[in-house]
N, C-alpha and C positions, 0 to 999 in steps of 0.2 A: 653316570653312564646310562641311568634307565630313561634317562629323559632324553637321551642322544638318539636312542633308538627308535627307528622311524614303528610302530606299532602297525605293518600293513597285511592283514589276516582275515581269515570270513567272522564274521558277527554275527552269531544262531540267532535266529527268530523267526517268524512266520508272516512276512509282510506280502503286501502284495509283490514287491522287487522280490523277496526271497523266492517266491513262486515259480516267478518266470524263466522258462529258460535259458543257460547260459549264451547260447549264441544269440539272440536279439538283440539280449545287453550288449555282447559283444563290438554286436554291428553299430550301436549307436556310440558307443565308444570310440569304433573307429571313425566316423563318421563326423565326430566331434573332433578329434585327431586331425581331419581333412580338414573339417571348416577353418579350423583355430590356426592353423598355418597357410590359407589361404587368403586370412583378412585379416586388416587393423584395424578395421573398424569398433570403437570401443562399445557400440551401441549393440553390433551383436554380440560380440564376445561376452558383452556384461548379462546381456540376455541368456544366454546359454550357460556362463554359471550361476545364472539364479535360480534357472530349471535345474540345475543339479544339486542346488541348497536343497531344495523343493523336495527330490525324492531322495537324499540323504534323510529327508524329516519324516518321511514317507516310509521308507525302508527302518528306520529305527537305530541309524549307525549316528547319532550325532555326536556319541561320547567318540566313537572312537575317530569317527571323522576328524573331530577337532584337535586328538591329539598329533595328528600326523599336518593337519596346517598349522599347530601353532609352531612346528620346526618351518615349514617351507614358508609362511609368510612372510615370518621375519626377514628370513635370507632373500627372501624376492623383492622388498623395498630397496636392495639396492640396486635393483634394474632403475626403479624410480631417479633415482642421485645421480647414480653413472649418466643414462641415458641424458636426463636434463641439463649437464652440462659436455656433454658430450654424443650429441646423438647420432645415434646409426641413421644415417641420411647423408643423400650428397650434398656439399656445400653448392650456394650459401646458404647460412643458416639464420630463421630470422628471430633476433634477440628479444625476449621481454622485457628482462629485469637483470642489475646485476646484483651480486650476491656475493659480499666479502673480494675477492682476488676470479670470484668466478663470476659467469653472465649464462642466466638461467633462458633459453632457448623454446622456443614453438615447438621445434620437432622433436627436443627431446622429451615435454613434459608428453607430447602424444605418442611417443615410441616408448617410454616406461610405462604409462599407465594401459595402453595396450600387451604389452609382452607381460607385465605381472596380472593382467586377467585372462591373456592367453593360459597360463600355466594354471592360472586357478580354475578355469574352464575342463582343460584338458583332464588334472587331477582329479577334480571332482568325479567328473564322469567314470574314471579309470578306477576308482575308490570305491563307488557305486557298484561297479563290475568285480570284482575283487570281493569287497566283503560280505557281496547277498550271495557269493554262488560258491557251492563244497567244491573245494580242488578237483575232485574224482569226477563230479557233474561235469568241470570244465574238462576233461579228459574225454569223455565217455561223449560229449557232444562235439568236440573235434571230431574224435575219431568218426563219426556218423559221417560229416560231413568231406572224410577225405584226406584229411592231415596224416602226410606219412606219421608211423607209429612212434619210429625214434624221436621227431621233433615233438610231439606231443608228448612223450615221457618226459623231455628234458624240462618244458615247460612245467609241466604237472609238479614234475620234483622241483623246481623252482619255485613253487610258489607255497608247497607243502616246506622246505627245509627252512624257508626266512623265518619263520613262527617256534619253529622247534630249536634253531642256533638265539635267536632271542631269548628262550628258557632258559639256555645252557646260561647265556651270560649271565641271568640273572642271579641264578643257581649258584655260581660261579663267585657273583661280588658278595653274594651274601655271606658264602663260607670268606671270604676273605676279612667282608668286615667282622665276621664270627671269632676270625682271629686275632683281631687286631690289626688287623693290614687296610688300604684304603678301601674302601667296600663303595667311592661315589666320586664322581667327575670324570673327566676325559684323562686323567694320572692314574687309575686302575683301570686303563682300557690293557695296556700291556702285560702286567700281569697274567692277566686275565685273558690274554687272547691265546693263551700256551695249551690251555690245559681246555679251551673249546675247540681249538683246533684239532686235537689229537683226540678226541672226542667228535669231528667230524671226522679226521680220516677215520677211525675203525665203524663210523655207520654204514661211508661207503662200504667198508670189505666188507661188511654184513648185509650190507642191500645186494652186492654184486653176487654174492654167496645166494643169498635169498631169489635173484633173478635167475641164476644158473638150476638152480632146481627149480624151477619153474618153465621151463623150456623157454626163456627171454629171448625173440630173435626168431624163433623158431614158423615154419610158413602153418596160414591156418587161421581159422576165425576168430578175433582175441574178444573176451567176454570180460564183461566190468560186474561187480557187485551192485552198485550201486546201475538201476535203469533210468534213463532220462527222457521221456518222449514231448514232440513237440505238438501243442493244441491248437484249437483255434485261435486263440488269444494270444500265444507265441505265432505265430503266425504273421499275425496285425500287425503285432508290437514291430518285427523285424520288417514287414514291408513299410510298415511306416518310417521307421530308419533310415532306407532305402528311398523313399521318395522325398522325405523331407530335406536331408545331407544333398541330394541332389538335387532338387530345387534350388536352397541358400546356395551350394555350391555355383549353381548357372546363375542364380541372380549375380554374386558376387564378381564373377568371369565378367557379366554382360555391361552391369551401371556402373562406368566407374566416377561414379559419384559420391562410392560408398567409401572412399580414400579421403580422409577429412584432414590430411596431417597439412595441407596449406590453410584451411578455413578454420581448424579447431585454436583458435586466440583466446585461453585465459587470460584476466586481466592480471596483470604486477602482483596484486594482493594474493588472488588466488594461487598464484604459480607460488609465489613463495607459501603459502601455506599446505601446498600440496609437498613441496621439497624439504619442507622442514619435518612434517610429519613424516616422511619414508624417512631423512636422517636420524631422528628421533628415536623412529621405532626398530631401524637395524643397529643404533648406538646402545638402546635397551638390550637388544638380544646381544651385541657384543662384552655386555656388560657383564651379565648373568656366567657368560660361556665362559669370560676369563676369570671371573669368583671362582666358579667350578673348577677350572684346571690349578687355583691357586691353592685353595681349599683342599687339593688333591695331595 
């Protein structure tokens, strides 16, 4: 079960990303959100999650980075498979190679290996954003900027409660395997979901308690513990966001040149060696996952 769980938390350390304030990351977060659904181009997308390897190495989250892509990799090679014999495109469709009872297609090898960099673009960044900045920073810099209060709590506690229900469960398989009962794989997820659940209903009744003595709701200037201010170097960072997302964005609008799914021709060989490795590598992760529920 610990390995099903996506690990997505802040990561303490004092990088230059840890520094910065949450909204610039924000902004380039979204920004990247924009680009990454606005193009297929594979040349940028792959450019933009190299820059976000870049300050994932930068920021110091590599461990836990990588725990959370080696779930979403695997499962995103089958965009690869699907797409390649089957692509999101209007027909006709023009064929490479064929491949057993199937015929491994142009647009689809360029619409999976697009969408599985889309995502790992997107991730990246959003990871970034997540693990360099404390929940309360990202509260406390909403609020600055405007964000009615209730959506900004709900957020807040959202991203505080995923880290704390992941304890429980752990907590939870542990005594189980303590007992003798399954303490691993996706066959102690049930078990085990009983006794975290009711364990988050009575945090709510003890938050909701704790908000009511606190005058939650109540009109009036609302104060954080934690202070956030933004510098000059926040500043940069976030107009740079700002002009860069919009730039690629107009470029992307203006040349449509940058749509390569008629021109981008792997040869036979490569197309199959690209389709075999995304089957490969989601047939590996199907493998492990069914061990585990058997195992269980």
């Amino acid at each position: 079960m610990q390995g099903a769980v996506i690990p997505i938390t802040m990561v303490s350390g004092n990088s230059v990303m840890h520094r910065i304030n949450p909204i610039p990351k924000l902004a380039w977060a979204v920004g990247v959100l924009a680009i990454s659904f606005a193009t297929r181009n594979p040349a940028i997308l792959g450019t933009i999650f190299v820059l976000g390897v870049i300050l994932v190495l930068i920021s110091g989250i590599g461990k836990a980075y990588l725990r959370v892509v080696m779930i979403l990799f695997p499962i995103s090679l089958t965009l690869i498979v699907m797409q390649s014999i089957a692509p999101a495109f209007p027909k006709p469709w023009t064929p490479i190679v064929p491949i057993g009872p199937f015929t491994i297609y142009q647009e689809g090898i360029y619409s999976g290996i697009t969408m599985l960099l889309r995502i790992m673009a997107m991730t990246t960044f959003a990871l970034v954003f997540i693990m360099t900045s404390h929940p309360s920073d990202i509260f406390t810099s909403l609020q600055k900027i405007g964000m009615p209060y209730v959506l900004n709590f709900i957020l807040t506690m959202t991203l505080q409660l995923i880290p704390i229900l992941q304890n429980e469960f752990t907590v939870v398989l542990n005594a189980q395997k303590s007992r003798g009962m399954k303490g691993t794989g996706f066959g102690a997820i049930l078990p085990s979901m009983v006794p975290v659940f009711v364990g988050a209903i009575e945090r709510v009744q003890q938050l909701s308690i704790s908000l009511e003595s606190r005058a939650y709701g109540s009109k009036g200037n609302k104060t954080s513990y934690r202070q956030v201010a933004m510098n000059l170097r926040d500043y940069l960072v976030m107009i740079g966001a700002f002009v860069a997302s919009g730039l690629t964005l107009y470029w992307i609008i203006v040349d449509k040149s940058l749509d390569w799914s008629k021109t981008f021709a792997p040869n036979p060989t490569v197309s199959i060696i690209i389709f075999t490795f995304a089957a490969i590598g989601f047939a590996v992760f199907m493998i492990f996952a069914v061990r585990s529920v058997l195992k269980a």
